[in-house]
N, C-alpha and C positions, 0 to 999 in steps of 0.2 A: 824770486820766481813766484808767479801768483796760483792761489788757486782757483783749478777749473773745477766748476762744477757738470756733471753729468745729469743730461733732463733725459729722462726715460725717452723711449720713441713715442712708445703711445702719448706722452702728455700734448703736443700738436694737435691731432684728432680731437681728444679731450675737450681739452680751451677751446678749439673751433665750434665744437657742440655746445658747451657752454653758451658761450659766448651769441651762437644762433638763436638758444632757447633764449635768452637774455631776451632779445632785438623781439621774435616772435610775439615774448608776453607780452612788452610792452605795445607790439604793433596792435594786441589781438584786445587784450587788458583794457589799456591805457587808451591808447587813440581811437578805437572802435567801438570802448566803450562798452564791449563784450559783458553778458552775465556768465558766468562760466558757471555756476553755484543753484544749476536747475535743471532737470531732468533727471538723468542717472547719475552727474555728480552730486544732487543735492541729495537724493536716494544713499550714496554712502555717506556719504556726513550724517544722515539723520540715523544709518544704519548703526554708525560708531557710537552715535549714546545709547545705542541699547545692546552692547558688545556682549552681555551677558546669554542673550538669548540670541547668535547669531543662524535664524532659520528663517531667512528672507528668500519664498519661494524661486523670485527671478535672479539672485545673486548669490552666488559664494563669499564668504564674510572671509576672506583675507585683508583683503583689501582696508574696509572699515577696522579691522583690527589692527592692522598697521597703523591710521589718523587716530584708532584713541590709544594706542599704544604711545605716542608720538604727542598724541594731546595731552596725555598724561602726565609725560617725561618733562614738558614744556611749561604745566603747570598752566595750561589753558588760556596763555598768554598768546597764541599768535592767531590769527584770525581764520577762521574755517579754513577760507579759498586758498590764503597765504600758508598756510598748514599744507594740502593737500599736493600745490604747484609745488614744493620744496622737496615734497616727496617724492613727487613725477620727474623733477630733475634728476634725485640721486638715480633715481630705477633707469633713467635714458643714461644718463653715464654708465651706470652698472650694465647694464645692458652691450653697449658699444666697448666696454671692457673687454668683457667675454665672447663678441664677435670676436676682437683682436688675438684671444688667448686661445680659441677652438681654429681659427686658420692657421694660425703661428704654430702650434702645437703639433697641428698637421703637415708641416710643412711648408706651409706656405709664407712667401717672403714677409720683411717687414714692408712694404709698402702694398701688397694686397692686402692683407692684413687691416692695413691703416684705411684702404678704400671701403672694406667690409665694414669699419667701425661706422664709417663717415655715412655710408648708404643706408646703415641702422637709422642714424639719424634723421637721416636726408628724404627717406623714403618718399614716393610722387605725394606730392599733396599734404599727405596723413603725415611723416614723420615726425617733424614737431609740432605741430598745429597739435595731435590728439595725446601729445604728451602735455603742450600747457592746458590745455586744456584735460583737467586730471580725472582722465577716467580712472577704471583698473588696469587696460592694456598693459602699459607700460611695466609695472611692479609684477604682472603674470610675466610678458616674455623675460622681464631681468633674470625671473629664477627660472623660467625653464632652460633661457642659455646657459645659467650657473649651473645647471643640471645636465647639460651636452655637456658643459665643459669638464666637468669632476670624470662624468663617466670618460670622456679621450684618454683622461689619465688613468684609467681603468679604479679611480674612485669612487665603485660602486654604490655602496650604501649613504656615503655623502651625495650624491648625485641623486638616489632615488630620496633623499628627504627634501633635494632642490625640486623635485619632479611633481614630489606629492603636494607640495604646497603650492605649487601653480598651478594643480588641480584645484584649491578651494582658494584662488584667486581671479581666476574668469573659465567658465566654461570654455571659451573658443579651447582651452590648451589641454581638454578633454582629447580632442581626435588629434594633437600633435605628442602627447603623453605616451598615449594606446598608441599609434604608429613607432614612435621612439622606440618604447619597451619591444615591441615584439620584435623592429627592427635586431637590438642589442639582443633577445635571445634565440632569436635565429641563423645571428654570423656568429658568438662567442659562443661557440659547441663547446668549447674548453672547460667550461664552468660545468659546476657539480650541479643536481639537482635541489638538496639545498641552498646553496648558495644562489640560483633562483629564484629559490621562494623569499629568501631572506631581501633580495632584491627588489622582487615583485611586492612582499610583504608591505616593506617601508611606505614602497609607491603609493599605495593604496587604504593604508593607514590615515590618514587624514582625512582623504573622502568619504572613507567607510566608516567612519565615527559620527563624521558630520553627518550622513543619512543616514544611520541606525536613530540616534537624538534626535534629529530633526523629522526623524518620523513618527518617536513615538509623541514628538509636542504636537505638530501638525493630526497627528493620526490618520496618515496617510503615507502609503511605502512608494508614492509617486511625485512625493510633494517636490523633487528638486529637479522633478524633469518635468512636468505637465507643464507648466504656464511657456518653459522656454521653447515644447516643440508646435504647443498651439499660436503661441506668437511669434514664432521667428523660421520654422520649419515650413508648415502648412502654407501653401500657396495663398497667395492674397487676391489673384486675377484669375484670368479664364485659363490657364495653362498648368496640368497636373504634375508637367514634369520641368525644373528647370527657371522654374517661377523666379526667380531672383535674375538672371541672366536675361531671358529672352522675353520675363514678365517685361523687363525696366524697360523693353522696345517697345513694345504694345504700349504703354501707358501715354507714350507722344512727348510732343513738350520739348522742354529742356533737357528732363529724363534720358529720350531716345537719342538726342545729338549729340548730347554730351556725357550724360554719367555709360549711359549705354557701349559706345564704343571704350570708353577707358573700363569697364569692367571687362568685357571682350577681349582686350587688347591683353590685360594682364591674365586673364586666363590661359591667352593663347602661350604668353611668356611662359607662365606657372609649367602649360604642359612640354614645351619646348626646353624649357630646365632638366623636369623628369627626366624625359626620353634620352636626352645628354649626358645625364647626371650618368644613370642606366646603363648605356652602353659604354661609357668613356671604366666605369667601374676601378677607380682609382682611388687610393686610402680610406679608407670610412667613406666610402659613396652611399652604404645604405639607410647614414643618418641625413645624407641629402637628398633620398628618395625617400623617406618617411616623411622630412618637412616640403618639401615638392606635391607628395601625396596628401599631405595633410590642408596645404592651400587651396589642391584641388578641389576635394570634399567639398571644402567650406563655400566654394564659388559654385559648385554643383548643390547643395543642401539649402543654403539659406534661403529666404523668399525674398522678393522685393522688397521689403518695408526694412530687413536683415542686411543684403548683401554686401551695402558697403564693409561691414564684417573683413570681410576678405579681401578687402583691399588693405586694409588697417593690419591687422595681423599677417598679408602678404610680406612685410617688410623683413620675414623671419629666409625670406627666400635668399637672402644676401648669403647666408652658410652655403649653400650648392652651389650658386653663383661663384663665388668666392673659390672655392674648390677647382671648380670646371676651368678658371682661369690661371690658378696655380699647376694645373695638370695638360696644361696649350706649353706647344713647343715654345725654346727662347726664341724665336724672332716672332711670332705671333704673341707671345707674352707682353715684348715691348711694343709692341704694337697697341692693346687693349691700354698700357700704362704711360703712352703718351704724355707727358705734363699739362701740354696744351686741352688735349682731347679732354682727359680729367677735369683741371681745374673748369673748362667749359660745362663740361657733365654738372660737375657739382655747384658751380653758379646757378643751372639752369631749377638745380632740385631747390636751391634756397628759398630763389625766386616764385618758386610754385606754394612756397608753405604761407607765402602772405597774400598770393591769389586767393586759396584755399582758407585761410583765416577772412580774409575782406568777406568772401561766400556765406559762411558758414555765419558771421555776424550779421552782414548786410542782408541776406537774401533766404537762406534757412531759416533761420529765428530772426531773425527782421520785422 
């Protein structure tokens, strides 16, 4: 009698994301010929040799302290780019983990579950494309979902140490943080008031160090928000309110036909999540109205030069999503998980990430 061995469910999902990111790099890398190692990836690489003093007005130093943590352990044998994309893998795995483990945990089948990890990935355009391409994104949402995920299993103060370090890993997870928390202490009335603070405490702990230091170096108790709400906040066109959204139409071009409607388009989704998420009010919905609300913000707040922002971190929209489809009666359940409809869905998302790469190489930085 031989032995079987047993592959977890989620390993599928897994290897297929792998396996994406694989094809991506080398689509984006190798054949395109891409720099990936300029702009604000070269900004953390350059931020990580000076890990000691980490008070880079426009950045939170998580991130950079992960590649010299990493460059360190490595003995400075692997090469910036190569260093950083390795990182961005495990964070997109890690990341598509904890979708699995926050649906599953909830209830929800193994194969929503498995759709949620896949759409982490797959997300329109942005999902792997701005993983090989190794911003910070990536490494913020991994711990913030490790931070939903602790907290479902009512593991509080592990969840608020996943929470607070995604705070000084990208600001975007600033307004999905602060919605979280208040979220959790507004429906867990069960909790004591210390137990709260002891909560809140942890949260906040790594921000709050980072800008008490970083102000007295800087000598400035504004240094971690000034450059990011006069460049990414403040309207950049004629329009005081909404600039990123109905700026990107005014500007004409390529802008209005095309980034214009797909920012539109997922806003309109963002709010038709909400409104859903809201009224359907099934197991922890108010952690899929706080990230529903927090997508929205970002698509209402940022200015055009920003807003892609919110397309990037929209990806986080897959948890409400996810939910909203576990909580559809069975015959419209099987309906949404059609094999065909699916694997079409998720062909079409692949397909977009090398669109989205050719752009971004050929036509952005071109």
């Amino acid at each position: 009698m031989g032995i079987r061995l047993r592959v977890p469910r989620l390993f599928w999902p897994i290897l297929l994301l792998a396996i994406g990111y694989g094809l991506v790099a080398l689509y984006l890398l190798v054949f395109l010929h891409y720099d990936a190692l300029r702009s604000d990836v070269l900004g953390y690489w350059q931020d990580s040799l000076v890990w000691k003093t980490p008070f880079h007005p426009s950045h939170v130093p998580g991130y950079p302290l992960m590649i010299a943590f990493v460059h360190g352990v490595t003995g400075g044998t692997i090469a910036p780019l190569g260093l950083m994309v390795a990182i961005n893998l495990c964070a997109l795995l890690a990341g598509a983990f904890f979708c699995y483990r926050i649906i599953e945990f909830g209830g929800g089948s193994h194969v929503v579950a498995s759709l949620a990890a896949l759409l982490f990935g797959l997300w329109p355009l942005v999902g792997l494309t701005y993983a090989v391409n190794p911003l910070a994104d990536m490494p913020a949402m991994a711990l913030f979902l490790a931070g939903v995920s602790f907290l479902r299993r009512s593991r509080r103060l592990t969840a608020a140490l996943f929470l607070g370090l995604s705070l000084i890993t990208h600001k975007a997870m600033w307004i999905f943080v602060v919605l979280l928390v208040l979220a959790e202490l507004g429906h867990r009335r069960e909790r004591t008031v210390q137990q709260n603070l002891w909560f809140v405490g942890v949260v906040l702990l790594p921000i709050g160090f980072l800008w008490v230091a970083g102000s007295a170096y800087h000598g400035s108790i504004t240094w971690l928000v000034s450059s990011n709400i006069a460049g990414e906040v403040v309207p950049k066109g004629d329009t005081l309110f909404l600039d990123g959204l109905w700026g990107t139409f005014l500007r004409g071009g390529l802008q209005a036909l095309v980034k214009g409607p797909l920012l539109l388009s997922f806003f309109g989704i963002t709010g038709a999540t909400l409104i859903a998420t809201f009224a359907r009010r099934s197991g922890y919905f108010y952690y899929g109205v706080a990230i529903s609300s927090a997508i929205l913000l970002l698509f209402l707040i940022l200015n055009q030069h920003e807003i892609w922002a919110a397309m990037r971190f929209g990806r986080l929209l897959v948890i409400p999503l996810a939910f909203l489809i576990s909580s559809t009666s069975p015959p419209r359940n099987r309906l949404w998980m059609n094999p065909l409809l699916v694997a079409l869905l998720l062909t079409f998302l692949f397909a977009s990430q090398f669109v989205y790469a050719w752009y971004m190489a050929s036509v952005y930085f071109g």
